[in-house]
VOGU-3710 file (C-alpha; in Angstrom, 3 decimals, decimal comma):
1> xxxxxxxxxx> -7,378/11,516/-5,737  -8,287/13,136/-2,117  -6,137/14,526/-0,049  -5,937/13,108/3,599  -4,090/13,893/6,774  -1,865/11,453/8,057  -0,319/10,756/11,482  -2,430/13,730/13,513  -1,426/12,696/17,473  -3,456/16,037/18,284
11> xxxxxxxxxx> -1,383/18,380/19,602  2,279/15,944/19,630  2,045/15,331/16,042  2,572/17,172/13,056  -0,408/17,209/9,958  0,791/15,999/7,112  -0,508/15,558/3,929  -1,145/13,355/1,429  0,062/14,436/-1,703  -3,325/13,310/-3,503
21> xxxxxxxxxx> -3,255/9,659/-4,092  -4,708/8,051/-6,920  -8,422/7,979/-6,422  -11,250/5,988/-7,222  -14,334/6,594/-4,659  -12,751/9,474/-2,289  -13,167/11,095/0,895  -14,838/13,927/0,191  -13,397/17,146/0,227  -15,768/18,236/2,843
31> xxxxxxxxxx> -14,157/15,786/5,389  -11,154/17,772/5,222  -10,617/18,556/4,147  -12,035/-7,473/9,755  -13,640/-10,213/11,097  -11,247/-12,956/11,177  -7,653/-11,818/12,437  -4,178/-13,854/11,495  -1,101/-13,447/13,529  1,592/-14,474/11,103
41> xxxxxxxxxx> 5,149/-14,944/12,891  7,038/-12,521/14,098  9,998/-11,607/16,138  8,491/-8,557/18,239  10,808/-7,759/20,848  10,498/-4,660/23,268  7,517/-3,900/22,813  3,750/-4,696/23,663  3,127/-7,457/21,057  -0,276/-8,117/23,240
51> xxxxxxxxxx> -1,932/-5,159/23,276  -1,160/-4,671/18,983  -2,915/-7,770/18,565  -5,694/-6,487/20,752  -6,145/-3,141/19,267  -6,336/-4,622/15,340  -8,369/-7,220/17,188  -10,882/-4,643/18,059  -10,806/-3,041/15,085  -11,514/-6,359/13,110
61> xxxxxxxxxx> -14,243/-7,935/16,257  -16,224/-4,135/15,892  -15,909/-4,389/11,367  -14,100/-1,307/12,089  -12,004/-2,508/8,882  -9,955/-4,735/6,603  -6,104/-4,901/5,421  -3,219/-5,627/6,504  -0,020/-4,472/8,841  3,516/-4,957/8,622
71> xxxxxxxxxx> 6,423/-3,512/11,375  10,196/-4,348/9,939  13,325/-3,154/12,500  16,681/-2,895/10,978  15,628/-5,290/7,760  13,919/-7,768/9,842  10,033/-7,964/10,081  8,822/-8,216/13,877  5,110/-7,917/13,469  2,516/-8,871/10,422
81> xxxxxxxxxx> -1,176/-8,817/11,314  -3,775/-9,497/8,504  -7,492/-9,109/9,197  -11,025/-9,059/7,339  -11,570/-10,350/3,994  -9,367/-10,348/0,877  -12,804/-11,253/-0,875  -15,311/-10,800/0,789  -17,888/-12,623/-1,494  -16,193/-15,596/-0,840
91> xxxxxxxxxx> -15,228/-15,505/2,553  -11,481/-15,631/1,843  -9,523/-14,376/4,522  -6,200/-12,911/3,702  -2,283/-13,865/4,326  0,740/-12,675/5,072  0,993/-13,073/0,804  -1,745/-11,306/-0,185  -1,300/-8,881/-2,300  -2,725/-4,625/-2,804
101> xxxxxxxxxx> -3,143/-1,862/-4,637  -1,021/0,662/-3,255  -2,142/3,661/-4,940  0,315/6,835/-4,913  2,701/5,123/-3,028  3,520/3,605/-6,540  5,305/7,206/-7,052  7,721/6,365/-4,502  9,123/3,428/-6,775  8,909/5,659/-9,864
111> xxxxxxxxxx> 10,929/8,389/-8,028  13,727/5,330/-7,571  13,516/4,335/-11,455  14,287/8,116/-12,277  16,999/8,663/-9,733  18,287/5,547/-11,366  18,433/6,216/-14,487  20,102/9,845/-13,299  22,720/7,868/-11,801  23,419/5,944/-14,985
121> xxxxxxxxxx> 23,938/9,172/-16,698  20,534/8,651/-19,041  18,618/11,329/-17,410  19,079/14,932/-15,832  17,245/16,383/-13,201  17,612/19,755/-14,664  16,638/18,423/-18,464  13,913/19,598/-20,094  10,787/17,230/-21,016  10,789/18,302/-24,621
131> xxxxxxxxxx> 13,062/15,670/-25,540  10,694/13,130/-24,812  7,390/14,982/-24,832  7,458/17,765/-27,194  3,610/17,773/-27,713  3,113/18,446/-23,465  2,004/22,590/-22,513  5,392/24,028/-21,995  7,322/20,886/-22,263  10,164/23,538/-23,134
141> xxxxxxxxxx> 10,317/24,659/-19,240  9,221/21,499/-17,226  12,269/19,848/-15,877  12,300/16,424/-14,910  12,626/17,535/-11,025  9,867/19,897/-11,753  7,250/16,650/-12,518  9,289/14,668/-9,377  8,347/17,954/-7,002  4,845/18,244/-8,475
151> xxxxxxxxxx> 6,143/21,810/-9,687  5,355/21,628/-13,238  1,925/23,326/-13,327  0,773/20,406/-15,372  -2,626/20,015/-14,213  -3,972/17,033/-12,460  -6,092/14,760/-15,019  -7,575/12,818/-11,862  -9,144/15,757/-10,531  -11,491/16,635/-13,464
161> xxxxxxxxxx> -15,551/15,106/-13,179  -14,470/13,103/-16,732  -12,232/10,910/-15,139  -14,764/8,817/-14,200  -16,440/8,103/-17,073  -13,402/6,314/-18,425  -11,384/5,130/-15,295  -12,274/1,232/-15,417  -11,721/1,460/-19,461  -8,026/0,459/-20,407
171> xxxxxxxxxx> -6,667/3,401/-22,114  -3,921/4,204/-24,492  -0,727/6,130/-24,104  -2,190/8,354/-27,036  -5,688/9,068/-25,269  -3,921/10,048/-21,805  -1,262/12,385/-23,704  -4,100/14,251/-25,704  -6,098/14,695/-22,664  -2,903/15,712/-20,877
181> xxxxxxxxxx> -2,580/18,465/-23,567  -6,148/19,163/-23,554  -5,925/19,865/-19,931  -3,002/22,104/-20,069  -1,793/24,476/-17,216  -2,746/25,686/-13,923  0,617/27,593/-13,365  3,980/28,404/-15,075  6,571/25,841/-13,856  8,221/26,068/-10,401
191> xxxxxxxxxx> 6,078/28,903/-9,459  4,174/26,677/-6,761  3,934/23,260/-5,871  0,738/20,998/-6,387  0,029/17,287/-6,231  -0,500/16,146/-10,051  -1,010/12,224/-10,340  -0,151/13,753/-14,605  3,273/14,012/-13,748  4,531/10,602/-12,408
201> xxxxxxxxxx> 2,369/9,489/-15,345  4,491/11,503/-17,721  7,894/10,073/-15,426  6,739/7,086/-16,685  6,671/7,344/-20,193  10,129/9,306/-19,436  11,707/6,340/-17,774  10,566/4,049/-20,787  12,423/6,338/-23,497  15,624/6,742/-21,905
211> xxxxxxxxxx> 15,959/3,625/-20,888  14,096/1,962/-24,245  12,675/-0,658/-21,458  9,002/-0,870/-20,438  8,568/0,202/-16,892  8,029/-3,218/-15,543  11,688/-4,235/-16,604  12,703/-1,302/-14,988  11,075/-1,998/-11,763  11,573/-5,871/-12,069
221> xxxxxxxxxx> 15,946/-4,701/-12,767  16,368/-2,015/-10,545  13,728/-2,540/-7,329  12,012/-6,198/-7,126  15,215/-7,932/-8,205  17,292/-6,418/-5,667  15,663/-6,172/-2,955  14,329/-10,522/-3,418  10,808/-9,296/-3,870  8,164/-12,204/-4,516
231> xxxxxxxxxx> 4,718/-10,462/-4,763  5,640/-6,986/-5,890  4,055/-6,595/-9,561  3,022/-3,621/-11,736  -0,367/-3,216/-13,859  -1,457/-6,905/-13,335  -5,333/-7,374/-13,070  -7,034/-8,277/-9,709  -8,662/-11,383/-10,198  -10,446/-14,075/-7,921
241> xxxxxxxxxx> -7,412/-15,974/-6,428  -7,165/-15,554/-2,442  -4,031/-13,989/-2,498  -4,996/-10,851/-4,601  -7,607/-8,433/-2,309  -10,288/-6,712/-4,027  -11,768/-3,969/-2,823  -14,576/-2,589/-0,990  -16,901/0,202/0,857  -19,486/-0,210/3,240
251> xxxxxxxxxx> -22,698/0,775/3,806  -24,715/-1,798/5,461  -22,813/-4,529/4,141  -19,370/-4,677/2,406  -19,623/-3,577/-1,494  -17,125/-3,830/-4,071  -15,724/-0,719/-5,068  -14,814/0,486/-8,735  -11,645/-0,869/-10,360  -9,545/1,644/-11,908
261> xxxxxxxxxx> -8,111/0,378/-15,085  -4,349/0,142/-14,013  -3,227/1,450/-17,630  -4,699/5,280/-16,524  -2,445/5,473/-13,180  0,729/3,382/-14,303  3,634/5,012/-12,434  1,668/7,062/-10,454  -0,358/4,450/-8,965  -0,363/0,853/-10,633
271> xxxxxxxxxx> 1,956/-0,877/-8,119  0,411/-4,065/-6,172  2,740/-5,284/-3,096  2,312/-5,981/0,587  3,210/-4,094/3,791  6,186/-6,538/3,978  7,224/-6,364/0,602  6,973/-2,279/1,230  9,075/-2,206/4,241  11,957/-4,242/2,479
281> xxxxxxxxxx> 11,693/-1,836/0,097  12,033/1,372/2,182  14,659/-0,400/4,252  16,553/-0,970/1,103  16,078/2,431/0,029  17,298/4,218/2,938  19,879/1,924/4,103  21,801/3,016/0,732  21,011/-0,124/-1,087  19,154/0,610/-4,361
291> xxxxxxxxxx> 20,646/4,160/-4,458  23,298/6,008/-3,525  23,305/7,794/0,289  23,557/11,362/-1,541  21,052/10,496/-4,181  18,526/9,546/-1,034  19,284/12,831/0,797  18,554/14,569/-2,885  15,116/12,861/-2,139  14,830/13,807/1,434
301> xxxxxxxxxx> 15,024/17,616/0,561  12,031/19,128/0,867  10,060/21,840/-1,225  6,913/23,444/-0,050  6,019/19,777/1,918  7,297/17,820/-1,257  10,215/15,581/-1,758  11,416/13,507/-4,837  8,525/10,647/-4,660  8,108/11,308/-0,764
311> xxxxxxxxxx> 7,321/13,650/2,224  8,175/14,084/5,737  6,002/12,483/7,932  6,741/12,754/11,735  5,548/10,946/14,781  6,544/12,908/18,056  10,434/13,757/17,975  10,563/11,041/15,478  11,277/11,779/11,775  9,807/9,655/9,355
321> xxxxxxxxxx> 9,941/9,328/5,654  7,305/8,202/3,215  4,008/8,527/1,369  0,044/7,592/1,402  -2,293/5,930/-1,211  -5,746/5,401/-2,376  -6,755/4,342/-5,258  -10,782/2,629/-5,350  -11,650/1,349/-2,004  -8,188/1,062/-1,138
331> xxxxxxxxxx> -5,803/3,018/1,346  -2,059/2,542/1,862  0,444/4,242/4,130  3,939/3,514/4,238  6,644/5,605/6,245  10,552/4,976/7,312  12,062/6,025/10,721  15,667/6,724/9,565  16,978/7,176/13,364  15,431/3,957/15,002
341> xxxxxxxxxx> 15,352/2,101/11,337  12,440/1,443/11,252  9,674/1,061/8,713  5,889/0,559/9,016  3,381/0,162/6,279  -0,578/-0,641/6,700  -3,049/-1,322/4,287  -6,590/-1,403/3,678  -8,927/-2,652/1,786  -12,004/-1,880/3,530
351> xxxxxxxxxx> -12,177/1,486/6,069  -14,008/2,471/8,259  -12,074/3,805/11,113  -9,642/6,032/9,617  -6,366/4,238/8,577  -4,548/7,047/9,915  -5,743/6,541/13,174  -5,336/2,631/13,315  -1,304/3,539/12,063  -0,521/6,228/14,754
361> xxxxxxxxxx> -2,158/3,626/17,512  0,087/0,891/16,409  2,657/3,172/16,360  2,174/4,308/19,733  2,065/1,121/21,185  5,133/0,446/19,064  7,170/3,173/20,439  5,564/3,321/23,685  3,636/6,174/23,668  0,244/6,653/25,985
371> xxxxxxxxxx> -2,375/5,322/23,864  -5,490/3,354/25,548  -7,515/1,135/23,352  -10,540/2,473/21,146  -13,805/1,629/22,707  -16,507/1,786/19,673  -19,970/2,666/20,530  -22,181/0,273/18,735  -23,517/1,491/15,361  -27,917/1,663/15,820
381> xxxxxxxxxx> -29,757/0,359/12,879  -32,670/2,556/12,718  -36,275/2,153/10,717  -36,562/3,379/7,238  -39,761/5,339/8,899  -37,144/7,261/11,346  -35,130/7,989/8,816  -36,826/9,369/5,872  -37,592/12,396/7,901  -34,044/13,263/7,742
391> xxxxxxxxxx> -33,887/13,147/4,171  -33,052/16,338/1,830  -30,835/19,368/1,158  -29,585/21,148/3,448  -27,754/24,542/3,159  -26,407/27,560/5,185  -25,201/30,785/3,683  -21,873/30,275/6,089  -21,405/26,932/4,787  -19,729/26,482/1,226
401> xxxxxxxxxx> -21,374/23,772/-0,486  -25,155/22,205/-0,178  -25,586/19,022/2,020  -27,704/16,694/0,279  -28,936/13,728/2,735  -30,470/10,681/0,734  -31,945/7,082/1,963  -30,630/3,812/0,881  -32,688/1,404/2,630  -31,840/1,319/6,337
411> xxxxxxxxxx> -28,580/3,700/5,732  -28,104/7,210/5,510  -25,736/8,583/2,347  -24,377/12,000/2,861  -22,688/13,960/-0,265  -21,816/17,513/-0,279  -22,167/19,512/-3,805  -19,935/18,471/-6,362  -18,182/15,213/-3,989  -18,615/11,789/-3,753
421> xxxxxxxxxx> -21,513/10,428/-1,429  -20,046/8,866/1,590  -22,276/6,449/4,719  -23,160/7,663/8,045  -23,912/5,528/10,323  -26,141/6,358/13,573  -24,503/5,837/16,832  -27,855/7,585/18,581  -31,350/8,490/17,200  -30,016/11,724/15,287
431> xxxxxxxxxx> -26,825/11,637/15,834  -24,654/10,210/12,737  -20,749/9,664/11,938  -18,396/8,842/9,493  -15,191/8,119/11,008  -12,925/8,136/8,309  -12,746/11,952/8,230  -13,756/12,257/11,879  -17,254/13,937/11,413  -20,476/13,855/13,051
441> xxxxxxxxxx> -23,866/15,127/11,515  -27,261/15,740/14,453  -30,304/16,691/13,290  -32,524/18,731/15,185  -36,028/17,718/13,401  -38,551/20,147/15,509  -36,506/23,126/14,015  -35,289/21,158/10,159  -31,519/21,611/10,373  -28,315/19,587/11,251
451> xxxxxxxxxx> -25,390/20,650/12,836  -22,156/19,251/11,248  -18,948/18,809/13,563  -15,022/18,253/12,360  -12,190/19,092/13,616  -13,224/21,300/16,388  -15,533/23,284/13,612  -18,928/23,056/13,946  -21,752/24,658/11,145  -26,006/24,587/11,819
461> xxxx> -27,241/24,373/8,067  -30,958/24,446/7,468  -33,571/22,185/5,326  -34,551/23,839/1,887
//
């Protein structure tokens, strides 16, 4: 599960970050670290509906990416924009219906369950695990806020090279629990806060004993019900019906992307919705109508950057509440304004251009903050001949990790040591970028070395 940085308007915005989402294929830890559009209807008032449609429109007409974007104001949705494919093998486009994985920001709806059940008197936040999970490392000092916070110490099974041997193999409650406890510790409870996907796992299991109800009651009684959800569902398989998206990365040509068995994440990842179905629910939730207005604010406090199931996440002098995802190929934001009551969520299924960047763009057209429209420099297909010279590893005793640059066909694949591989694709002879994490790789071939920029950083590493 990587870590990204959401909402950065340079200078105007604060970083936030992602508390890990579930992962599949990542952005690398180095990086910091659309074809066919549909309008659905909307009621956008007051704002520049136009210019929306033509910056999602460019992102779609330049296969910047694919997903989907939703824009709700006081409960009422006033803007929906799908683009791309939902599969792409079969050409089928997706609707204002179609559902996603939404990764991590699954935890969100857990976080609700448990605050639920803490309102019905079946669960303390200051209780101990060890009623439920004796068998978990120090299960007699974990508190159920401690796993909510990510202050538990458990450490985070998603993390470990393992995971994907067995990700897109159905597991058992028993085989995640005894890797849990063969995992153990990285720190004694509430000593420090750090993302573990393990704990909203172990929230789940939680929910499911007090409660004796499987966690898709619970969410079906105490979130989908309520709030008149229609394509909200937990752990359901993705298969080949147009309103279910799979999927994908892209090196010269969209490719499916793993599938994460939905059994491994469950409440820490296993949710499918839409970006509608996500803003009813955060307008719900902070509106005061699936809990009460204290237990929200209870939510809202934050702890070293972490809430109960959320995180601040601010756009100018706007304060927003919320959380990311990404779990395979796909990448989910979803944040609530509380002051102007409104809540945005975008999805993707395909990236290319960051996600973060397409959100704060709509957002600043939204709100009406300076923003001029993206102009993409064409990507330049180069010759297997020009780019085999480029090929190999590339190092620098100032740089922390080995670049190793391979060939696949016409497409370059960088992957830094121990990460996943990840495209770049040329935008001049040399010069090379992957947007996603903002990065740009030139290689200066008379003298064998390339010179890697992000984020203002720049490091020459040389050809072994």
């Amino acid at each position: 599960m990587d870590c990204s940085v959401i909402l950065e308007v340079r200078n105007k915005l604060v970083n936030i970050i992602s508390n890990t989402p579930i992962k599949m294929k990542t952005v690398p830890v180095l990086t910091a670290i659309l074809i066919c559009a549909l309008t659905f209807g909307s009621y956008a008032q007051g704002f520049d509906k136009l210019k929306l449609d033509q910056f999602l429109e460019l992102i779609e007409t330049n296969n910047r990416g694919m997903g989907s974007f939703s824009l709700m104001k006081d409960g009422k949705e006033v803007y929906s924009k799908a683009y791309g494919f939902a599969q792409a093998e079969k050409g089928g486009k997706p609707n204002h219906d179609t559902q996603y994985r939404i990764g991590s920001i699954s935890k969100m709806y857990t976080a609700v369950i448990i605050m639920k059940l803490v309102e019905q008197k079946k669960l303390k936040l200051d209780q101990k695990i060890n009623r439920f999970l004796p068998d978990i490392p120090n299960a007699d000092k974990i508190t159920i806020e401690h796993l909510l916070r990510h202050r538990s110490g458990l450490h985070n099974f998603t993390d470990d090279a393992d995971y994907f041997t067995y990700l897109e193999k159905p597991q058992t409650e028993k085989e995640m629990l005894d890797r849990i406890k063969e995992k153990g510790t990285d720190f004694e409870p509430d000593q420090q806060a750090e993302y573990s996907n393990t704990n909203y796992y172990l929230l789940t299991l939680i929910a499911e004993k007090a409660s004796a109800k499987k966690f898709n009651v619970l969410l079906n009684d105490f979130i989908i019900q309520p709030c008149g959800l229609k394509h909200t569902s937990y752990a359901g398989p993705i298969p080949g019906n147009i309103n279910w998206a799979a999927s994908y990365t892209r090196l010269t040509e969209w490719t499916p992307a793993t599938r994460t068995d939905l059994s491994i994440p469950a409440g820490a990842g296993a949710i499918l919705s839409t970006p509608t179905e996500v803003n009813i629910f955060l307008s719900n939730l902070y509106t005061g109508k699936l809990l009460k207005t204290e237990t929200v604010n209870t939510m809202k406090k934050t702890i070293d950057t972490y809430g109960i199931g959320m995180f601040e996440i601010p756009f100018y002098d706007k304060k927003g509440y919320g959380h990311t995802g990404g779990i395979d190929g796909f990448h989910t934001i979803a944040v609530h304004f509380e002051k102007d009551n409104v809540s945005a969520a975008i999805f993707s299924n395909g990236e290319v251009m960051s996600l973060n960047d397409i959100l704060l763009g709509a957002l600043s057209i939204y709100f009406d903050k300076e923003f001029d429209l993206p102009v993409f420099t064409p990507e330049i297909i180069l010759s297997e001949d020009e780019l085999e010279p480029l090929t190999g590893v590339y190092s620098s005793p100032t740089f922390p990790m080995k670049i190793t640059i391979t060939r696949e066909q016409n497409k370059l694949i960088a992957q830094a040591t121990g990460q996943p591989g990840f495209p770049l694709e040329a935008y001049e002879k040399d010069k090379f970028r992957f947007e996603q994490a903002h990065l740009t790789i030139e290689f200066v071939q008379q003298e064998q070395t390339l010179i890697l920029r992000q984020g203002g950083g720049m490091f020459e590493l040389k050809k072994e």
